[in-house]
Structure formats: structure tokens, C-alpha cells
C-alpha positions, -999 to 999 in steps of 0.1 A, spaced: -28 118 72 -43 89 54 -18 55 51 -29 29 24 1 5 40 -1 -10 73 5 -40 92 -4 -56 124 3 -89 141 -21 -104 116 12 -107 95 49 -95 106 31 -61 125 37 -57 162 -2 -45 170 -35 -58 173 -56 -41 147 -76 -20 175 -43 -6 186 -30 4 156 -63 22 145 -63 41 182 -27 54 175 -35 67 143 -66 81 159 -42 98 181 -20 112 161 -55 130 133 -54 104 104 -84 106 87 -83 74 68 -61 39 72 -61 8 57 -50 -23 72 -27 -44 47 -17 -76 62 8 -97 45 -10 -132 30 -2 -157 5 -18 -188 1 -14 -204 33 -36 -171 54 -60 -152 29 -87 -165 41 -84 -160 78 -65 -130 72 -91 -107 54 -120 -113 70 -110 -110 107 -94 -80 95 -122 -70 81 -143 -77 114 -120 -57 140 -121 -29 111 -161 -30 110 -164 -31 146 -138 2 149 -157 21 122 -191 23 138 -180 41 167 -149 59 156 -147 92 133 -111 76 114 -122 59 83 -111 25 86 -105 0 57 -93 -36 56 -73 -48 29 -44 -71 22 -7 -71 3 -3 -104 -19 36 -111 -4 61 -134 -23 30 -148 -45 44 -165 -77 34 -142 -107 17 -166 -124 -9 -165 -91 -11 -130 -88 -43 -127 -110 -61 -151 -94 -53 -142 -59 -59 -105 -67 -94 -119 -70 -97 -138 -44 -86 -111 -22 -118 -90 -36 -136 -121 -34 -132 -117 8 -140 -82 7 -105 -70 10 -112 -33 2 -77 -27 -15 -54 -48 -29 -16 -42 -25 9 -66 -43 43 -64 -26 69 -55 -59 102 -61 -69 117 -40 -36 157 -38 -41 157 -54 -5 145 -87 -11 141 -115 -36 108 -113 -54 106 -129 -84 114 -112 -119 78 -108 -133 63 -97 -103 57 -63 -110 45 -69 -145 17 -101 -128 5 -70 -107 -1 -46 -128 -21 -71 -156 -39 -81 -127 -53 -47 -117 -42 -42 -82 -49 -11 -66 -15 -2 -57 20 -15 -66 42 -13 -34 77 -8 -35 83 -13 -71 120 -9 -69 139 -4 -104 108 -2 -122 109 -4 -159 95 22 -181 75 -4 -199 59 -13 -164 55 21 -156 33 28 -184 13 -4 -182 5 9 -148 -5 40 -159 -29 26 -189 -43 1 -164 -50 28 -135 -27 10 -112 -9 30 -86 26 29 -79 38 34 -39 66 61 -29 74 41 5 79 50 38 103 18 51 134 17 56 152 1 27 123 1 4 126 35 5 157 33 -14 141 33 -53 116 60 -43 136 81 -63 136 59 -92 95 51 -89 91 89 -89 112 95 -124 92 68 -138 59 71 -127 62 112 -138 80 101 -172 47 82 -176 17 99 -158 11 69 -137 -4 74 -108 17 77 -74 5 71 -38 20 71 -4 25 49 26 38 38 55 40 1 54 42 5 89 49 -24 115 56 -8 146 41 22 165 70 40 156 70 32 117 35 57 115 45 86 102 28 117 102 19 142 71 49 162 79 76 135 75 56 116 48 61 148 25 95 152 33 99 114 25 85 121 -12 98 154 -11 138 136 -10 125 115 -37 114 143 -57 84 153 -52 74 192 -55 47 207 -34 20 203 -65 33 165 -67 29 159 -29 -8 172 -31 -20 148 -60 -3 115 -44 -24 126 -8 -55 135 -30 -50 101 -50 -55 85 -14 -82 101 -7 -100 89 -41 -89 60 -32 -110 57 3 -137 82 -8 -126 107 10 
């Protein structure tokens, strides 16, 4: 299993970043990235301690470890500009959190993201076409989600992003022990959004690119 979406106490997660890294050791991933929520007010305490515990981990553990961070609730004339700062601090990926049917991100936000060139759109929710293929010219990825509730447009992200060719990842966006999923019930999860077996392969391969698997 490889998860591109995590979250530990750093943000709204439950466990220290050693602790989530030793349960996905436990349970065979072979990659994880560690995607704390920041905005303005934490990016740059966020990343680079991140960064450190995910350094530290690395050198002495076979799971391939990454730090990265999802821009949360940023206005989407910021995004740009806080896509590069992220970079700036070494986040590995960058995640911005999109327009999720769940909660109220601004209109635009999807749209922000995707000009800026983040790595992955997560939760996109109703995207629209138009957004869909922007993503697709500009390499971004677009997230079939694990969570609860976000997971309701998964369905949706899949029509577009195969109406399109734009890329499609999974993950997690785990906050809890028992929010990491393993590759069993992640391609079920994109399997009920629509996924066929070929599809499932390409969004775990994608991941693996992704990482340098």
C-alpha cells in the first residue's frame, strides 16, 4: 500500500508522526506521505518538523517515508504562492484540499490549484469538466478519497477525470489509526466509484511515480 494523504497531530491527526509511520509499517505499506493541514498561520513550523521526524524514520526504516503538506481553506488567490512556499520548505508533495461537497471551500478553489501546479487535487467534489481537463494539461492529479464524506463525489471525480485522461490517485486522508486502509479496501473504495481492475492499477502505479517507487 502506498497513501499520498495522511495526517497526524501536527494538524487535526490523532498521532505523532513516528506512530503513524510504525502502523503503516505494520500493516506492509511501502511508501507514505505525511500531509498535514497548514495555512498561513503553521507552514512554517509544520513542514519542516515534519520533515525532521520523517528524515529521522527513513534512515533506519525500509517504508519510504515522505513529508509533505495539504494547503486547507487557503483563499484561491494564495494558492499559487503558497504552493511555493510549501516547495520552498522542502515539502516533498503538495496537496491542496478542493471543493469537498462536505465543507465550504471557496468557489475557485479547485481552479487556484490546478494553475498553480499542485501535485494532487484532493477531494475535488463536483468537479467541472473544464477543471478536469486543466488538470489533465497541467499534470495535476486528482484524489479518489478514502474519508468518509469526501468520499461521496468519488464517483463524479472518476467520470471526469476518465472523460478527460487526467490523472487519478488514491488516499487515505487518514486521521486516526483506524482511518489507514489497506490495499484491499482502498480498491474496493475506487472500485464503488468505478474503477475497473486496469483503472485500479494505474491510480496505485501513478503513486508509485509519484514517490519513485
Amino acid at each position: 500500500m502506498i497513501d499520498l494523504h495522511t495526517h497526524t497531530l501536527f494538524s487535526d491527526g490523532v498521532l505523532l508522526p513516528a506512530e503513524l509511520i510504525r502502523r503503516c509499517e505494520a500493516k506492509g505499506f511501502r511508501g507514505l506521505v505525511i500531509t498535514d493541514h497548514v495555512d498561513y498561520s503553521n507552514i512554517d513550523f509544520v513542514i519542516p518538523n515534519v520533515l525532521k521526524a520523517c528524515r529521522e524514520i527513513a534512515a533506519v526504516s525500509k517504508i519510504k517515508v515522505y513529508g509533505g503538506a495539504e494547503l486547507t481553506h487557503i483563499r484561491p488567490e494564495h494558492i499559487k504562492s503558497m504552493v511555493g512556499h510549501a516547495r520552498s520548505l522542502g515539502a516533498f508533495i503538495v496537496l491542496v484540499h478542493g471543493e469537498t461537497i462536505t465543507e465550504p471551500v471557496l468557489p475557485g478553489t479547485n481552479r487556484a490549484a490546478i494553475e498553480a501546479g499542485a501535485d494532487v487535487l484532493v477531494h475535488p467534489g463536483l468537479i467541472s469538466e473544464t477543471d478536469a481537463r486543466l488538470a489533465q494539461k497541467n499534470g495535476v492529479r486528482l484524489e479518489i478519497s478514502g474519508r468518509k464524506g469526501h468520499a461521496y463525489a468519488n464517483g463524479h471525480v472518476v467520470k471526469m477525470g476518465k472523460k478527460v485522461g487526467a490523472k487519478l490517485v488514491f488516499g487515505s486522508d487518514s486521521h486516526t489509526p483506524d482511518d489507514l486502509l489497506d490495499r484491499s479496501r482502498a480498491e474496493n473504495i475506487a472500485r464503488g466509484a468505478g474503477l475497473d481492475d486496469d483503472d485500479i492499477r494505474k491510480i496505485f502505479q501513478e503513486a508509485e511515480s509519484l514517490l519513485g517507487l
